[in-house]
C-alpha positions as CSV (number, residue, x, y, z in Angstrom):
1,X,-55.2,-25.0,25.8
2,X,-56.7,-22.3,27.9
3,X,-54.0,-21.4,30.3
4,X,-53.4,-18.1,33.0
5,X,-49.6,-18.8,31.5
6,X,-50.0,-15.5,29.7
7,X,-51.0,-13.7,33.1
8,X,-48.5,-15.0,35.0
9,X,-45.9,-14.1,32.6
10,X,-47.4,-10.5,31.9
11,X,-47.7,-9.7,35.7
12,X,-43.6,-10.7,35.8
13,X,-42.8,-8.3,32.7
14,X,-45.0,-5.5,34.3
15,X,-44.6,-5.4,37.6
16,X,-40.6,-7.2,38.4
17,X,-37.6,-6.4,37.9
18,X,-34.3,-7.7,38.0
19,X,-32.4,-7.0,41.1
20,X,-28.9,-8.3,40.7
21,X,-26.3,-7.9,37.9
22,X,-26.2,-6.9,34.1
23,X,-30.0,-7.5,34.1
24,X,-31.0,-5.0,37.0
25,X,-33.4,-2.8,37.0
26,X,-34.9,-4.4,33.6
27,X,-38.5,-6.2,33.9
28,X,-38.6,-9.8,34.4
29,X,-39.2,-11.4,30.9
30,X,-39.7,-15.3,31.2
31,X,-37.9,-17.7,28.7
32,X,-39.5,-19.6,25.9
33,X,-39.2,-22.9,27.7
34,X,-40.4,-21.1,31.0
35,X,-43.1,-19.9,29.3
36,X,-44.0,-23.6,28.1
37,X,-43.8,-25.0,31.4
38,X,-46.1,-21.9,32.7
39,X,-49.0,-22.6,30.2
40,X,-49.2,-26.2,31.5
41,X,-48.7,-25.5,34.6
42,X,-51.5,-23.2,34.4
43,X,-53.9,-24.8,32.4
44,X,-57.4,-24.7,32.7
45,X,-59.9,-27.5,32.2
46,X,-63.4,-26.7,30.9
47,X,-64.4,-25.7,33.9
48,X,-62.1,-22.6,34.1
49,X,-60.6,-24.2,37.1
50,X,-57.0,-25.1,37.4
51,X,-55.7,-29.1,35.8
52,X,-53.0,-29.3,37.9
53,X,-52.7,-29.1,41.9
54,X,-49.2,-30.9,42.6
55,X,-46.3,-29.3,40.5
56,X,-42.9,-30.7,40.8
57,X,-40.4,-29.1,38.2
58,X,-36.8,-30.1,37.7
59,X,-34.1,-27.7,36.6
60,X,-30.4,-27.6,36.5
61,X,-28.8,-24.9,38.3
62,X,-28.7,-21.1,37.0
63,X,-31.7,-21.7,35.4
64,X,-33.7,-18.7,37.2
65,X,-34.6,-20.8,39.6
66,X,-35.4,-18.2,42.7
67,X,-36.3,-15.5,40.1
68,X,-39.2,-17.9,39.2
69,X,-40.3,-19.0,42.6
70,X,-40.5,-15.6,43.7
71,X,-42.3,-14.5,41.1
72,X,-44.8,-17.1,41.2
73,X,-45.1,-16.1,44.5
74,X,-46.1,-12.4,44.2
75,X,-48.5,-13.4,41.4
76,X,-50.3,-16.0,43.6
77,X,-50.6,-13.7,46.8
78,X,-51.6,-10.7,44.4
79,X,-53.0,-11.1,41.0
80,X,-54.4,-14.8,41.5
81,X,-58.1,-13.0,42.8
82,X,-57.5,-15.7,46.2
83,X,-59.0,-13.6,48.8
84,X,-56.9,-14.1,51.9
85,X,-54.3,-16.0,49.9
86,X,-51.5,-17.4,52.1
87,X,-48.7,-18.5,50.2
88,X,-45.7,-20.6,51.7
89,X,-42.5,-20.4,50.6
90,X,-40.7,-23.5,52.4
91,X,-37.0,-24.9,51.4
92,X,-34.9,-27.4,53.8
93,X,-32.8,-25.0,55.6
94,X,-33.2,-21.5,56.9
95,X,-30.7,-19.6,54.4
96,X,-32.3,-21.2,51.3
97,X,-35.3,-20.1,52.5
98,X,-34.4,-16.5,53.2
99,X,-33.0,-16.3,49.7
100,X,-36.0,-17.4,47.7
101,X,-38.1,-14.7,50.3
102,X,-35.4,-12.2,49.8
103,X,-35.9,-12.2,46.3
104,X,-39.6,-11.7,46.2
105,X,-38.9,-8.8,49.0
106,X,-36.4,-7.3,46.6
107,X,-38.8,-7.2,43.8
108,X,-41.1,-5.2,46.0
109,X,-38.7,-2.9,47.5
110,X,-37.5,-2.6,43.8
111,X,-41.3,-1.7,42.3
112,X,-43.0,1.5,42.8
113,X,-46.1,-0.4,41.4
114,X,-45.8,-3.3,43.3
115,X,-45.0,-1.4,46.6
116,X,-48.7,0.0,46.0
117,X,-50.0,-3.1,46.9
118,X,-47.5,-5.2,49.1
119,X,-45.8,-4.1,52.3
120,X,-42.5,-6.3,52.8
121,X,-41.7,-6.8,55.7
122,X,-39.0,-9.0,57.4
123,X,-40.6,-12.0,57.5
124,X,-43.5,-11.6,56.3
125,X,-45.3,-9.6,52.6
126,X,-48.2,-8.0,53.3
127,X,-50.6,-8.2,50.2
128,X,-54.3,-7.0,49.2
129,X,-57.4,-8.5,50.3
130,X,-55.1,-9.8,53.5
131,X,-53.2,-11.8,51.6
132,X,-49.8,-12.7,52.8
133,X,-46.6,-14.5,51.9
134,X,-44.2,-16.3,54.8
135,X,-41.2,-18.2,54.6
136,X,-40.5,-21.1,56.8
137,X,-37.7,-23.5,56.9
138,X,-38.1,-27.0,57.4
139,X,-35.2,-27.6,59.8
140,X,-37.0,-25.2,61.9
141,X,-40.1,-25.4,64.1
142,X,-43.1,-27.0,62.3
143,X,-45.5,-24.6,61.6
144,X,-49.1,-25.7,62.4
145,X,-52.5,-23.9,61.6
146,X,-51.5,-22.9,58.1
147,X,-54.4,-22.8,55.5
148,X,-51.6,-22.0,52.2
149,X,-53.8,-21.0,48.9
150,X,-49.9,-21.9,47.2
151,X,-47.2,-23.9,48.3
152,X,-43.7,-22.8,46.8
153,X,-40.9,-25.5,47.8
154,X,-37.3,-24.4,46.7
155,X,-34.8,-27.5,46.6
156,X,-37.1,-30.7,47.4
157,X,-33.9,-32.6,47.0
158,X,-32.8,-31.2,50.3
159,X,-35.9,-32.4,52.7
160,X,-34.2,-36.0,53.9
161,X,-34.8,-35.6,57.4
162,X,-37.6,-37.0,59.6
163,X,-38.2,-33.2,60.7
164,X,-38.5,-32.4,56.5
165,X,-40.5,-34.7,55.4
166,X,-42.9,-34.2,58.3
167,X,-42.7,-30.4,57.1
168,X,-44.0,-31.7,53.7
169,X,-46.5,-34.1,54.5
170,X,-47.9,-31.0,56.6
171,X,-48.2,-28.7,54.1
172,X,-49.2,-30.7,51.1
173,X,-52.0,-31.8,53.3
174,X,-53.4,-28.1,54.9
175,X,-54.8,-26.6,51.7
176,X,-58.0,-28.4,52.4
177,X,-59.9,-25.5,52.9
178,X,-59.1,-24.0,49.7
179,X,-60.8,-24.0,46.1
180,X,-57.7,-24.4,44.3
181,X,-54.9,-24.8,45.9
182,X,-51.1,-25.2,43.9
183,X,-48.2,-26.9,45.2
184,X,-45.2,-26.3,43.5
185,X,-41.8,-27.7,44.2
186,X,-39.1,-26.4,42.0
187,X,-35.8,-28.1,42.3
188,X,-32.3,-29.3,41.1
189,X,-31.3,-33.1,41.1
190,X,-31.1,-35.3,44.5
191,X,-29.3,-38.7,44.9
192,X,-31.1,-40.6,47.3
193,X,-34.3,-42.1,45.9
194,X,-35.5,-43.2,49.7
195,X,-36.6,-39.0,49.6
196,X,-39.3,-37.3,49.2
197,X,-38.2,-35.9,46.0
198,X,-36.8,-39.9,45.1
199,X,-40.6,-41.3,45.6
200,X,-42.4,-38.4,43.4
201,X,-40.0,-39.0,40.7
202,X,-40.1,-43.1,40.9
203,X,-43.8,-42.4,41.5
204,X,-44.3,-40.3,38.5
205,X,-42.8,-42.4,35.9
206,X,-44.6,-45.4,36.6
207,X,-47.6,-43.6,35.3
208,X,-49.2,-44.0,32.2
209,X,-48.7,-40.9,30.6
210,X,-45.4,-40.0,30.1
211,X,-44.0,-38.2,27.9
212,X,-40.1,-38.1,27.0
213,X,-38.7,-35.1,24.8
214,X,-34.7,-34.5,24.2
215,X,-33.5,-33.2,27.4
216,X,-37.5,-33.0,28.8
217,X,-39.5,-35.7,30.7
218,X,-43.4,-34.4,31.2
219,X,-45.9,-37.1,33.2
220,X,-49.3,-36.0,33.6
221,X,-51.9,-37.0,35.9
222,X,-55.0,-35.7,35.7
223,X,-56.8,-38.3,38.3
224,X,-54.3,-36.8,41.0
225,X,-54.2,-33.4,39.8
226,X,-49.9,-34.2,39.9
227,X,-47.8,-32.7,37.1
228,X,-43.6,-33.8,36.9
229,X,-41.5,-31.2,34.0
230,X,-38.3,-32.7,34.4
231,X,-35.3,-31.1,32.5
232,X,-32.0,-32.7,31.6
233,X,-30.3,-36.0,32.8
234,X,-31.2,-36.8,36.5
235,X,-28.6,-38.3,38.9
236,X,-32.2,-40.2,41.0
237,X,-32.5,-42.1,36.8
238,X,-29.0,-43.9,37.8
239,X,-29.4,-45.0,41.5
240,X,-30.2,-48.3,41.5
């Protein structure tokens, strides 16, 4: 399978590092089932064009979560050849947000290399060929006039408000303009199927290819361009 799963991960191990205990200062090396979800994620068709434009991973927490997003975002806004990328990082509230943002802003600050290239500022990284990454919450003012080459969403679980789920239907619907476009959502478990996260999943499992491992549900959907890597037992699998 012809994947950029191997760039992504070699752009983490180069250019981030760890920022917080035991592991500081040491480069960002991805874990074998990380690296899985990557090279799907990732994949190519025969085209050389990405498979997948709707990514919805689910992970129990302490799982690298942030560490990942942030990442992903970096690599997006500088290594994905976009020009003029704009890359949102969006959670539900304003402090979830800030800590997914202040983790890709650490990796700058933290990077000689990488502080070549990005200027971090409060609110906003500054990347090459105008790229730029910005956070917004969704209990906050909706933004309008984006045009996002990536869509990160930490905790999807959390967007159950009117005002949040306006938020998403705005910005899985702006990246019209661009060639390929990714939306990822990564995310630990909700409750409430009656979400946005509840219809994905309920959504995604009606499809036809699914594909149950121990511990691992994978459903592909090539027509939509919508990938679901689901990890462990879900609370939405037992409300009725």
């Amino acid at each position: 399978m012809k994947s950029q799963g191997d760039h992504v991960a070699a752009f983490a191990e180069h250019y981030c590092r760890h920022t917080k205990g035991r592991w500081a200062g040491q480069p960002v090396v991805f874990e074998d089932w990380q690296r899985e979800f990557l090279d799907e994620a990732f994949a190519l068709d025969n085209r050389g064009r990405r498979k997948w434009r709707q990514i919805l991973l689910g992970v129990a927490r302490k799982n690298g979560k942030s560490t990942l997003a942030a990442t992903l975002a970096l690599y997006m806004a500088g290594a994905d050849g976009e020009p003029g990328a704009e890359v949102v990082m969006a959670a539900g509230s304003r402090d979830q947000a800030a800590m997914v943002f202040d983790q890709a802003r650490a990796f700058v600050d933290s990077s000689e290399d990488l502080s070549e290239f990005f200027d971090a500022q409060r609110f906003v990284i500054l990347g090459p060929e105008n790229s730029v990454i910005k956070r917004i919450a969704a209990d906050g003012k909706l933004q309008h006039g984006l045009n996002p080459s990536a869509i990160i969403v930490d905790e999807l679980h959390s967007f159950q408000s009117p005002r949040q789920e306006e938020l998403w239907s705005a910005l899985t619907t702006a990246s019209g303009a661009r060639e390929q476009p990714v939306n990822l959502a990564i995310t630990t478990a909700g409750y409430d199927k009656q979400t946005v996260l509840g219809r994905l999943y309920d959504n995604a499992l009606r499809k036809r290819d699914v594909e149950r491992r121990p511990g691992l549900t994978i459903m592909r959907d090539e027509d939509t361009g919508f990938l679901l890597w689901w990890y462990g037992l879900t609370e939405l699998d037992d409300v009725d």
